[in-house]
C-alpha positions in Angstrom: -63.8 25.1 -14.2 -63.0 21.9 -13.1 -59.6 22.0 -13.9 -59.5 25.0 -12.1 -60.4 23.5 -9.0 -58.0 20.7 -9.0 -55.6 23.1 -9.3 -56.2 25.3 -6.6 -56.7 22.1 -4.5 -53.5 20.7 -5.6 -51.9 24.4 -4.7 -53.4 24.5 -0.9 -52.9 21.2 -0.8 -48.9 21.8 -1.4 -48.7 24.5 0.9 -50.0 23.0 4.0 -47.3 20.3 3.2 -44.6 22.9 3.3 -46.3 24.4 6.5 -46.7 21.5 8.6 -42.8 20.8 7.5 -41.7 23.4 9.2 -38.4 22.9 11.1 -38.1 22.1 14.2 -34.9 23.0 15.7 -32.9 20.9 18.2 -30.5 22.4 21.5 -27.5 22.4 19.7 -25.0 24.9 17.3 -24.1 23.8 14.2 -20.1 24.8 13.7 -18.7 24.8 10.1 -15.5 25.1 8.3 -14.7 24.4 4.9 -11.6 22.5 5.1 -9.4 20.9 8.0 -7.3 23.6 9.1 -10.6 25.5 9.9 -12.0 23.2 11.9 -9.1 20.8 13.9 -9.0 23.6 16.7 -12.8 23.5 17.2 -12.9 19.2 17.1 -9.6 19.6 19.6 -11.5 21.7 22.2 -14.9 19.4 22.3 -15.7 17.4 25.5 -16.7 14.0 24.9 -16.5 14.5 21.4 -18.6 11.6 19.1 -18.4 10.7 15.1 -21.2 10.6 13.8 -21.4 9.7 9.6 -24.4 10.8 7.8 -24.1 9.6 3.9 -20.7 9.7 4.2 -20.0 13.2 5.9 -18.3 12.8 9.0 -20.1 15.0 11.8 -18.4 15.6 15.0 -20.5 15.8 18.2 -19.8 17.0 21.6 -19.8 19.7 24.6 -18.2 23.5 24.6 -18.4 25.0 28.0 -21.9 24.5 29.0 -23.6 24.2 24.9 -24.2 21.1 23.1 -22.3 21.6 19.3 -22.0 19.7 16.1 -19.3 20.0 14.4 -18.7 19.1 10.2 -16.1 19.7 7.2 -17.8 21.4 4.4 -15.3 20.6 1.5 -14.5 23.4 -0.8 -17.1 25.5 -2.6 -20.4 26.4 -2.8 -22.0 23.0 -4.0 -20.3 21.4 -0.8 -20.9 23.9 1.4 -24.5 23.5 1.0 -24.8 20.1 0.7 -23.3 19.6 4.1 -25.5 22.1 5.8 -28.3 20.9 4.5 -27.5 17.3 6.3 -26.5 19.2 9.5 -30.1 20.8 10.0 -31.8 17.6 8.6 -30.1 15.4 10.5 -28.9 17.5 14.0 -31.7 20.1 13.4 -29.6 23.0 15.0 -30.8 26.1 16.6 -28.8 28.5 14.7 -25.0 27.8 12.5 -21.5 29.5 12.8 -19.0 29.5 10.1 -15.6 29.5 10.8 -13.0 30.0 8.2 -10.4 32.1 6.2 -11.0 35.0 3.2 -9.1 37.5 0.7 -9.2 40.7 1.8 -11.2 43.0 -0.4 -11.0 45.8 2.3 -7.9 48.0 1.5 -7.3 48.6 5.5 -7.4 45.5 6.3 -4.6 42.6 6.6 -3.6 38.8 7.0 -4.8 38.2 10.7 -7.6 40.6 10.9 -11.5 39.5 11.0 -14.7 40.1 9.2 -17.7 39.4 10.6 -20.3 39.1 8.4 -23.2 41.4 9.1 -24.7 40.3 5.8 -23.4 37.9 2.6 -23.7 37.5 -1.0 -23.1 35.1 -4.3 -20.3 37.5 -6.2 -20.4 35.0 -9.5 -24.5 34.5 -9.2 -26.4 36.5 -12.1 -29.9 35.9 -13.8 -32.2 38.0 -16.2 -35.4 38.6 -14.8 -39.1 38.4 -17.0 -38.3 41.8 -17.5 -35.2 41.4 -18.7 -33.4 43.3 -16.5 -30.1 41.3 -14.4 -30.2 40.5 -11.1 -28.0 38.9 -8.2 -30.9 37.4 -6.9 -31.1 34.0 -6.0 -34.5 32.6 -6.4 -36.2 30.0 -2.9 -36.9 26.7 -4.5 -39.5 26.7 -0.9 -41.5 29.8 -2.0 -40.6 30.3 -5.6 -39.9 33.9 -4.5 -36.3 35.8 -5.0 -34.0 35.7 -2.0 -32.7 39.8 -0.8 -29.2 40.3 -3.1 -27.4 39.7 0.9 -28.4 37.3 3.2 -28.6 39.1 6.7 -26.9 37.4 9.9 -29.2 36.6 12.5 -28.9 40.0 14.7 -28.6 38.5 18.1 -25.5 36.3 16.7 -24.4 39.3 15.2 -24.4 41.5 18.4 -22.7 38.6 20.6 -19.4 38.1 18.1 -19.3 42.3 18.5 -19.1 42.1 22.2 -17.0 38.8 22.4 -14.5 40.2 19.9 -13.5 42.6 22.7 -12.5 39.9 24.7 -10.9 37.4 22.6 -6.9 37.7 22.2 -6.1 37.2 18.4 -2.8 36.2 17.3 -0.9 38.7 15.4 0.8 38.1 12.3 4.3 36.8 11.7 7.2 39.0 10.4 9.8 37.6 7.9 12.3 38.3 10.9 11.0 35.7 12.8 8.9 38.0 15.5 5.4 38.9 15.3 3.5 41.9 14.1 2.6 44.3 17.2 -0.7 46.2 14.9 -3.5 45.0 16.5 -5.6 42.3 15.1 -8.5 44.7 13.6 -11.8 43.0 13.9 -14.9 44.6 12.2 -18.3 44.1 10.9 -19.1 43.9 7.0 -20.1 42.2 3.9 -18.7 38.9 2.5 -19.0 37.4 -0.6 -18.8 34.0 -1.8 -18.1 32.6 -5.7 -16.5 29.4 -7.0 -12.9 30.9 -7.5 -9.9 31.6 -5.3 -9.1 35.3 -6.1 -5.6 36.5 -6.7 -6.8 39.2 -8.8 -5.6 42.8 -7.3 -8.6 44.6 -10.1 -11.1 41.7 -9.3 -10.7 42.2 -5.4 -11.3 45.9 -6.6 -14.4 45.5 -8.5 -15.8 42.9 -5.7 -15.3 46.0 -3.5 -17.1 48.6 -6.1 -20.0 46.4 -7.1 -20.8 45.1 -3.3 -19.0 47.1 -1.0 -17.0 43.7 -0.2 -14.6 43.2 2.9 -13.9 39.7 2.2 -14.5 37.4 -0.2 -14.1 33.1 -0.2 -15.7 30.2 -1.4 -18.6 28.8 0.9 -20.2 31.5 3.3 -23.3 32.9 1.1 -24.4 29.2 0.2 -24.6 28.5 3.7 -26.2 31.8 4.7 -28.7 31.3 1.7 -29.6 27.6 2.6 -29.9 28.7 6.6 -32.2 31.7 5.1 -34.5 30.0 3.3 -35.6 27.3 5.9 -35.1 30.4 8.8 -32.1 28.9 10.8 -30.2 31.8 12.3 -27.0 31.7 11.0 -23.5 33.8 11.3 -20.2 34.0 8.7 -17.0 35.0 10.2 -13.8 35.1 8.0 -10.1 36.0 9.3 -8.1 36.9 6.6 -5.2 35.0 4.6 -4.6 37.1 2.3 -5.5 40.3 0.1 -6.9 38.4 -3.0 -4.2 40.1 -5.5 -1.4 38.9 -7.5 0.1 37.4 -3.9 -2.4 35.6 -2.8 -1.2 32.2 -3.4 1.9 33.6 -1.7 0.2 35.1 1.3 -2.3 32.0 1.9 0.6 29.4 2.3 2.3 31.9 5.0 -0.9 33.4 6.7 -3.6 30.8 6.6 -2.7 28.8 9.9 -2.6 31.9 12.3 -5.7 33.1 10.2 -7.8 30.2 11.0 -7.2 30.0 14.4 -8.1 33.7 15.1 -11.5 32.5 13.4 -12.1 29.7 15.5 -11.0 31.5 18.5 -13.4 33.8 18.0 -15.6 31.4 17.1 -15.0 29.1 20.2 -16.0 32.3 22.3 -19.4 33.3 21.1 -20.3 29.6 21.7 -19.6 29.3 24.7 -20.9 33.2 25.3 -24.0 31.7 24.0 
């Protein structure tokens, strides 16, 4: 009985801890990118843009239009990705974070140049067996002990201002081998992204990606940020312009497509900020 008791005392006792730890968030948006390319155009547009180095990660603050951002380098992959957002919101405490980058194109309608926003975004290369034995995709919260959904849901109000900015943000289309540029329009629609630790160039992986999660996109960073922003409740948006159709020319594609592709993203991006 007494055991018991100490128990369930040491049990409240933890969860008032976590209560009164809730987080506090801070007037400014947290803008992310995984590597350079993705994020030079955002640094280049701040207003009196500041360095700021928290264990070693170099943060970038400053002014778009009339909102306060913070601006930060992820590095490549999931284990990056996460580790720098979780020093953005400890350290800036944000209001709510945008990614910015580039994706393979799991959508068969859709090309280098065009956008996904991500409506909602998963781990494709995350599986576990459950008590019951039974696999899931399911991350588990290391806050609450309790699974995470399959997709981590954008915040809807972040989701319904890229829609209506979208409409008024001129993409850049895609260069031909002739020298010109592509007159298709720059498609830009909403979907699901998913995020693994591996650059596909796989034309039947990109298929199966599509088959088992109804994929539009897929890259290396956006569902550890999105779970990370989930589980302490920051509201948080993915958006991805392609650089390629993750098949056998991806490599190919990336090398040609990936400049014009990140700025479209951080176009896009730069608008719903200062939208906000």
């Amino acid at each position: 009985m007494k055991k018991l008791l100490i128990t369930s005392f040491l049990f409240i006792t933890i969860s008032q801890a976590l209560t009164a730890q809730t987080y506090k968030s801070r007037p400014i948006t947290g803008l992310l990118g995984a590597f350079g390319a993705e994020v030079t155009l955002v640094r280049q547009s701040l207003k009196k843009p500041k360095t700021v180095l928290v264990d070693g990660v170099k943060f970038t603050t400053g002014m778009l239009g009339k909102q306060r951002v913070v601006v930060a380098e992820t590095g490549i992959g999931k284990v990056n990705a996460a580790m720098t957002t979780a020093l953005l919101l400890e350290h800036f405490h944000p209001e709510r974070v945008l990614f910015t980058g580039i994706a393979g194109g799991t959508n068969p309608e859709l090309q280098p140049g065009d956008i996904v926003i991500g409506q909602r975004t998963a781990h494709h290369d995350y599986v576990s067996i459950t008590d019951k034995s039974q696999p899931t995709r399911q991350t588990r919260n290391a806050l609450s002990y309790e699974f995470n959904p399959m997709y981590f849901p954008a915040d809807s109000n972040l989701l319904s201002l890229a829609q209506r900015t979208a409409k008024t943000v001129t993409l850049e289309g895609i260069p031909l081998a002739s020298g010109g540029v592509s007159d298709r329009p720059v498609q830009v629609i909403t979907g699901t992204i998913v995020t693994g630790d591996a650059f596909i160039a796989s034309a039947e992986k990109g298929k199966t990606l599509r088959a088992d999660f109804q994929a539009d996109a897929t890259e290396m960073e956006g569902a550890a940020v999105a779970q990370v922003c989930y589980q302490i409740n920051v509201p948080h948006l993915i958006i991805r312009s392609l650089s390629d159709r993750a098949d056998a020319e991806a490599h190919i594609a990336y090398d040609k497509f990936y400049p014009v592709a990140a700025r479209n993203s951080a176009k896009l991006v730069l608008a719903i900020v200062r939208a906000l």
